[in-house]
PyMOL Python script that loads the backbone (N, CA, C, O; Angstrom):
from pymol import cmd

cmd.read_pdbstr("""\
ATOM      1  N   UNK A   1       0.851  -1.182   0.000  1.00  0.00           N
ATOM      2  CA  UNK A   1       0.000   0.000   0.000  1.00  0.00           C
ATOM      3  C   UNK A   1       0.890   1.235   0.000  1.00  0.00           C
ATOM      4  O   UNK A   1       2.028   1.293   0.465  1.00  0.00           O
ATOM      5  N   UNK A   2       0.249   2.156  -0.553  1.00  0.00           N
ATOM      6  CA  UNK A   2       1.618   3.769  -0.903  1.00  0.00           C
ATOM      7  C   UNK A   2       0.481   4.186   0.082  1.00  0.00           C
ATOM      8  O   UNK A   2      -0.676   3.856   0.343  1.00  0.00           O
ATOM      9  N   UNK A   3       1.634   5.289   0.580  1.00  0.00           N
ATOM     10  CA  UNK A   3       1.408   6.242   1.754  1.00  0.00           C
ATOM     11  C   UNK A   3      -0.162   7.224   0.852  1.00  0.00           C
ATOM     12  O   UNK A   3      -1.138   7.631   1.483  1.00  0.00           O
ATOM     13  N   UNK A   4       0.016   7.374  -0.575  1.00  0.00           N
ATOM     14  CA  UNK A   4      -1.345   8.280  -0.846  1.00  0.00           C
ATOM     15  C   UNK A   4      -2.905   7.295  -0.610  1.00  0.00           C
ATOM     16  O   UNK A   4      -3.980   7.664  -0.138  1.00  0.00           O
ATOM     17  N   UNK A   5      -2.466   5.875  -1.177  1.00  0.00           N
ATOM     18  CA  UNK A   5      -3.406   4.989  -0.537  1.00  0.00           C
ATOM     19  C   UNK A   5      -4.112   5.320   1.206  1.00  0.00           C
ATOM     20  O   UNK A   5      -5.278   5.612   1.469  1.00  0.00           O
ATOM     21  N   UNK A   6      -2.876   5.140   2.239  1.00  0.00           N
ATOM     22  CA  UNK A   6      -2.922   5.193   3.544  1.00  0.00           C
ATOM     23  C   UNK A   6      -3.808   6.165   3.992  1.00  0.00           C
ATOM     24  O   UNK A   6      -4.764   5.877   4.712  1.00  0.00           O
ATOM     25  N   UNK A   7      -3.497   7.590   3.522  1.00  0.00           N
ATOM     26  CA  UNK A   7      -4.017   8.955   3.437  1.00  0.00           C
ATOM     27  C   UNK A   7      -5.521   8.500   3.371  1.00  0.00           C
ATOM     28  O   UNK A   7      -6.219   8.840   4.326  1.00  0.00           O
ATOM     29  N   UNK A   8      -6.094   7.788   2.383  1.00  0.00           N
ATOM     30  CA  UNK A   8      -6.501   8.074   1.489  1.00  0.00           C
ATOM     31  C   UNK A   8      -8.011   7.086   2.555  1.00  0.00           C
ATOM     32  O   UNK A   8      -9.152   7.460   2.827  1.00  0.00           O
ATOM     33  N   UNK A   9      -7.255   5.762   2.888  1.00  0.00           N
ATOM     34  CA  UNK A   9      -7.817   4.920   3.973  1.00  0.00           C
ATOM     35  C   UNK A   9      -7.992   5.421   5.100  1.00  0.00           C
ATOM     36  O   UNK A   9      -8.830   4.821   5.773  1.00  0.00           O
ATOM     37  N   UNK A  10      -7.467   6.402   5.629  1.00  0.00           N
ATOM     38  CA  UNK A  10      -7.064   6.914   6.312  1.00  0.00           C
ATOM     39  C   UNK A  10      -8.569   7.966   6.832  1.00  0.00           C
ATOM     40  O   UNK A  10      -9.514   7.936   7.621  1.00  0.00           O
ATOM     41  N   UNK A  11      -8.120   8.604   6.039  1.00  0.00           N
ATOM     42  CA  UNK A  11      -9.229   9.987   5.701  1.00  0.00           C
ATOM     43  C   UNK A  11     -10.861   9.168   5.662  1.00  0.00           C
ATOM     44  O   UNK A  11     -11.545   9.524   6.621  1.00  0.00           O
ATOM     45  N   UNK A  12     -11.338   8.483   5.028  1.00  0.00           N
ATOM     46  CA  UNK A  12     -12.509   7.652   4.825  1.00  0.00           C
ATOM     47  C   UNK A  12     -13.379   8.466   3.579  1.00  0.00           C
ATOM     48  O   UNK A  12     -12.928   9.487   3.060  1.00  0.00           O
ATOM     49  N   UNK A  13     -14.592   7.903   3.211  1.00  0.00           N
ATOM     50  CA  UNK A  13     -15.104   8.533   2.106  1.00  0.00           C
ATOM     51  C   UNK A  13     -15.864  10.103   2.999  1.00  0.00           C
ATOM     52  O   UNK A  13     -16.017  11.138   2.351  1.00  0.00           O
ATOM     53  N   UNK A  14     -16.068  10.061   3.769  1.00  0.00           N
ATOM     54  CA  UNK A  14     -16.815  11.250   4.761  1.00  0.00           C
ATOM     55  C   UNK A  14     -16.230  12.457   4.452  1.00  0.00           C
ATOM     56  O   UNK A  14     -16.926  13.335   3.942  1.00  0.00           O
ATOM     57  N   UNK A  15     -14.460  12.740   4.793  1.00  0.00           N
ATOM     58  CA  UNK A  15     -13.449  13.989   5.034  1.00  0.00           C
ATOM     59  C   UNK A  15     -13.971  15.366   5.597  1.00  0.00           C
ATOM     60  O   UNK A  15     -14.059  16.464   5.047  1.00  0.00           O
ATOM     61  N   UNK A  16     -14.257  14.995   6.744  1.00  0.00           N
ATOM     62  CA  UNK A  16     -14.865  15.700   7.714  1.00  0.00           C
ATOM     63  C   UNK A  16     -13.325  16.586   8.233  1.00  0.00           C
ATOM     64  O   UNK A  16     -12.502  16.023   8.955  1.00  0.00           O
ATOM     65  N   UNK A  17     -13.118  18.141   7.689  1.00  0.00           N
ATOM     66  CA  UNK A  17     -12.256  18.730   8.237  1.00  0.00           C
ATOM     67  C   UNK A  17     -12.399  18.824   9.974  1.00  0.00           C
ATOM     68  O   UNK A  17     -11.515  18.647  10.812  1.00  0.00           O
ATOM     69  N   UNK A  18     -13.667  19.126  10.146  1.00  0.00           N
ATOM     70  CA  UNK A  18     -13.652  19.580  11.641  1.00  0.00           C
ATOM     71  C   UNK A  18     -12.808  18.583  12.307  1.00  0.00           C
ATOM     72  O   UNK A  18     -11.708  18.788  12.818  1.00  0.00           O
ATOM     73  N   UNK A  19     -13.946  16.641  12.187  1.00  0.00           N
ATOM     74  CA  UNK A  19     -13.234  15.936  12.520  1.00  0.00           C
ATOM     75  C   UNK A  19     -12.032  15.524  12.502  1.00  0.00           C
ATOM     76  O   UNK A  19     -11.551  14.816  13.387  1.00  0.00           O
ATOM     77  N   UNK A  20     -11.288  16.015  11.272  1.00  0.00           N
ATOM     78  CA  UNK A  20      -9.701  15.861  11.147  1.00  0.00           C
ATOM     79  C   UNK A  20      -9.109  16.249  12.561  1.00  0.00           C
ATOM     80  O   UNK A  20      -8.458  15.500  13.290  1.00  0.00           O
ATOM     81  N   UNK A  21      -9.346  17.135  12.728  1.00  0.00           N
ATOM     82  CA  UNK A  21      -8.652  18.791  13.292  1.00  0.00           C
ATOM     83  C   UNK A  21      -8.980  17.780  14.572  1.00  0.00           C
ATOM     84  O   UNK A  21      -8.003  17.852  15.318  1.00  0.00           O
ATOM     85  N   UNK A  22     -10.003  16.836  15.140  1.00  0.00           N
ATOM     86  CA  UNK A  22     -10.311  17.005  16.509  1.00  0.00           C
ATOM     87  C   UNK A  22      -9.770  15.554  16.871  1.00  0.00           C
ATOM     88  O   UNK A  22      -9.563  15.077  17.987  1.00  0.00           O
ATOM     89  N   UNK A  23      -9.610  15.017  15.681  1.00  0.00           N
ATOM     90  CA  UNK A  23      -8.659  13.341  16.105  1.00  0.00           C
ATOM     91  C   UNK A  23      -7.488  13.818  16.039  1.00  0.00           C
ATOM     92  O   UNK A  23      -7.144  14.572  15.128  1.00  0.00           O
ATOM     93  N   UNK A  24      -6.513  13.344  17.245  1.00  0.00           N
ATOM     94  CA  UNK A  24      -5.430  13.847  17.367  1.00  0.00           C
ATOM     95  C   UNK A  24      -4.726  12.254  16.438  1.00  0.00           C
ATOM     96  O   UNK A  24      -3.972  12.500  15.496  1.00  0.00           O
ATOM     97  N   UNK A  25      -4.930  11.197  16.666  1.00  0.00           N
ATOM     98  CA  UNK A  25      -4.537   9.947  15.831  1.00  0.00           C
ATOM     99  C   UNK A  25      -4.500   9.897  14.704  1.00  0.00           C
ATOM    100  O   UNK A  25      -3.510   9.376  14.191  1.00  0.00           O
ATOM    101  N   UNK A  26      -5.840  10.553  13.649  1.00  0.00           N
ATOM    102  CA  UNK A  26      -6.128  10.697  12.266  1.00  0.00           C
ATOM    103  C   UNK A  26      -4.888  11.726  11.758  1.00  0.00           C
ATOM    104  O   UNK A  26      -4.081  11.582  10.840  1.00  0.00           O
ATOM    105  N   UNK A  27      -5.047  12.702  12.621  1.00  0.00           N
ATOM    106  CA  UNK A  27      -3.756  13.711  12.090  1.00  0.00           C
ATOM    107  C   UNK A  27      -2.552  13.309  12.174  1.00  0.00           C
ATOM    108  O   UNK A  27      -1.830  13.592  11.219  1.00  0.00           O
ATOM    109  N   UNK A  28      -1.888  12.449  13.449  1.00  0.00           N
ATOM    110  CA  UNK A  28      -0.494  12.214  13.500  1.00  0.00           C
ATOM    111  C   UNK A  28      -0.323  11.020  12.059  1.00  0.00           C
ATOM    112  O   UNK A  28       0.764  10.886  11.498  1.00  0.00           O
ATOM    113  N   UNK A  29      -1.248  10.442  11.738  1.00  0.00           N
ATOM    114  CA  UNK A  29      -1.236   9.037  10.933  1.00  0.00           C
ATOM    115  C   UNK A  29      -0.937   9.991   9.518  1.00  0.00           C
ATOM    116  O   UNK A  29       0.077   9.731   8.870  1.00  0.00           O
ATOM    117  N   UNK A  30      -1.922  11.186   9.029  1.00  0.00           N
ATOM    118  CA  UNK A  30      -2.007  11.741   7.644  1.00  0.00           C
ATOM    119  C   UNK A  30      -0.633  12.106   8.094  1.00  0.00           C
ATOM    120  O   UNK A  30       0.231  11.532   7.431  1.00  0.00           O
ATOM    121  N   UNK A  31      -0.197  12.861   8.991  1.00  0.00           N
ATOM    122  CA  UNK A  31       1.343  13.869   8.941  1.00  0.00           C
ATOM    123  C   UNK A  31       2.498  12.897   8.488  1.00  0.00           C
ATOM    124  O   UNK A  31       3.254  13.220   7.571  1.00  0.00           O
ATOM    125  N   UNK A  32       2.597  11.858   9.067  1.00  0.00           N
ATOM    126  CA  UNK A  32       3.356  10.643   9.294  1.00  0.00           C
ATOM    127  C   UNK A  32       3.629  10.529   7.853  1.00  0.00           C
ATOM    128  O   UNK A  32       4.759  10.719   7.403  1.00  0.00           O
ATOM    129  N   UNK A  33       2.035  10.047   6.699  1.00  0.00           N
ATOM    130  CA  UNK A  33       2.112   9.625   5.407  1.00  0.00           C
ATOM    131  C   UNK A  33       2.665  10.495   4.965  1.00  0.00           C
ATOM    132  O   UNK A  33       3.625  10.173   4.266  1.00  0.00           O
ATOM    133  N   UNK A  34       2.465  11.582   5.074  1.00  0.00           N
ATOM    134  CA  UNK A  34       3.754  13.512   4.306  1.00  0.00           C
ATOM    135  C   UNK A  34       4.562  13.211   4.409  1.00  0.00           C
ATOM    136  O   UNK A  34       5.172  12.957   3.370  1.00  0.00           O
ATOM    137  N   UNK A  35       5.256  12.980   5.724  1.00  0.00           N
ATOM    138  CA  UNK A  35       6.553  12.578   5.952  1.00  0.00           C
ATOM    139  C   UNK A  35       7.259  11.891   5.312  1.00  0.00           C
ATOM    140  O   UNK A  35       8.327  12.336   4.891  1.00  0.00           O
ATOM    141  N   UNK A  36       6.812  10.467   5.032  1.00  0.00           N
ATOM    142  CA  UNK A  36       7.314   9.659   3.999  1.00  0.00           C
ATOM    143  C   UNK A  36       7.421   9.716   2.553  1.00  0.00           C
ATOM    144  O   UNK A  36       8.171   9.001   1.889  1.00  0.00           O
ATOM    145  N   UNK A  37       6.392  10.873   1.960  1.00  0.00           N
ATOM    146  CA  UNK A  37       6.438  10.811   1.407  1.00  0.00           C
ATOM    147  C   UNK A  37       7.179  12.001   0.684  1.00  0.00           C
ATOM    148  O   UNK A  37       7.562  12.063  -0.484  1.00  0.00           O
ATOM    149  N   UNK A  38       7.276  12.915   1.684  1.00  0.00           N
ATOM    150  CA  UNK A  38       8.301  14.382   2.087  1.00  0.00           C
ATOM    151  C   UNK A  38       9.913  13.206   1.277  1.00  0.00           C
ATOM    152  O   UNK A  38      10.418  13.225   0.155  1.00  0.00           O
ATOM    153  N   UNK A  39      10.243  12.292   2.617  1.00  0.00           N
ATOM    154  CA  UNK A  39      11.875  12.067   2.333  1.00  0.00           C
ATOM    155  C   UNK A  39      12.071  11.193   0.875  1.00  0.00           C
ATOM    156  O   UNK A  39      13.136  11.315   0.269  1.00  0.00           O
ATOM    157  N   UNK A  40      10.862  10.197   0.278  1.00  0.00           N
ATOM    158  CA  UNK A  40      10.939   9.912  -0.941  1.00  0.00           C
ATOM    159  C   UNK A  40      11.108  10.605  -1.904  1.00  0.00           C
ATOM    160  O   UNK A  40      11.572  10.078  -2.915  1.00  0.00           O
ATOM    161  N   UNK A  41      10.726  12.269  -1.898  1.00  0.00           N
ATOM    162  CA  UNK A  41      10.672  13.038  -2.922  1.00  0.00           C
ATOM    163  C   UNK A  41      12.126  13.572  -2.931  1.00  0.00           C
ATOM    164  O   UNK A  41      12.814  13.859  -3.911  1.00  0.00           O
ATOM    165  N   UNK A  42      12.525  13.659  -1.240  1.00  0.00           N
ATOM    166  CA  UNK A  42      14.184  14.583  -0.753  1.00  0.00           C
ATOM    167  C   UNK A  42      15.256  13.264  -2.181  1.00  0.00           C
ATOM    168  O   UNK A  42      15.939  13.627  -3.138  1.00  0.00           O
ATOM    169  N   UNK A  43      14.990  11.981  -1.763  1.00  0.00           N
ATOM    170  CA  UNK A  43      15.990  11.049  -2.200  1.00  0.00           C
ATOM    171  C   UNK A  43      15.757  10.638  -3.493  1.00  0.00           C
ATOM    172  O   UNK A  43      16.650  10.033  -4.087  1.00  0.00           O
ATOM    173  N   UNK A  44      14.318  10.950  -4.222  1.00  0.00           N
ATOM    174  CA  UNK A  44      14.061  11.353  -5.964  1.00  0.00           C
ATOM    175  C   UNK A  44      15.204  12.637  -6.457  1.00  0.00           C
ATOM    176  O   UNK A  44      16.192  12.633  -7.191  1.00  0.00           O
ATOM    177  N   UNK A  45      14.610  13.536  -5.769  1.00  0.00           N
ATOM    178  CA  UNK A  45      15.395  14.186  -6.246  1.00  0.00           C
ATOM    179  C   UNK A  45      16.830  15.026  -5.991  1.00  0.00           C
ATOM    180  O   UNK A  45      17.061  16.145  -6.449  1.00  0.00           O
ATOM    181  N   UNK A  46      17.841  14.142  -5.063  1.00  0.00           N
ATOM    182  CA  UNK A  46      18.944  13.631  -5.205  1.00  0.00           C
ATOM    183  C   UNK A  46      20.003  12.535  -6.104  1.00  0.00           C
ATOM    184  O   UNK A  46      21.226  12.431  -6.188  1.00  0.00           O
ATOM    185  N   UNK A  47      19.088  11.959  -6.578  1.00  0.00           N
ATOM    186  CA  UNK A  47      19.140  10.869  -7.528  1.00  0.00           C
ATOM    187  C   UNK A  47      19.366  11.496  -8.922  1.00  0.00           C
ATOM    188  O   UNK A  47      20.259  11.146  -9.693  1.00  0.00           O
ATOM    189  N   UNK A  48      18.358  12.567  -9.180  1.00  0.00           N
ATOM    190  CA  UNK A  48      18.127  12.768 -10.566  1.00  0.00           C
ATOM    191  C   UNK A  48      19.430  14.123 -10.530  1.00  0.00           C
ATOM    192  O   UNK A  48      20.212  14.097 -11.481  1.00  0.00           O
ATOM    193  N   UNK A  49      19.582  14.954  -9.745  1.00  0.00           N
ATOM    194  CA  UNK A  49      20.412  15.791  -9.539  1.00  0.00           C
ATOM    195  C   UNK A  49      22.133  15.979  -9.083  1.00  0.00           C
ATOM    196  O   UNK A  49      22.623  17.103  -8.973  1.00  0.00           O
TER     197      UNK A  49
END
""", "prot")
cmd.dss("prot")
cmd.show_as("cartoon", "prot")
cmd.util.cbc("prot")
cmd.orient("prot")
């Protein structure tokens, strides 16, 4: 599964901002998937550069 999948499972078909904002778990889990997907992009584009 890719981290935009996770997000994606993550989030549910609903995407209730308020609720985002008020699960402290839902948010650390979406930040987490950025993250990973933050240092995949750092080590793409080290590669190509």
């Amino acid at each position: 599964m890719t981290s935009i999948e996770s997000i994606h499972d993550y989030l549910g078909e609903k995407r209730d901002f308020l609720e985002f904002q008020k699960n402290k778990l839902l948010r650390r889990g979406v930040e987490r998937e950025i993250e990973i997907i933050g240092e995949a992009m750092s080590k793409l584009m080290k590669n190509i550069y």
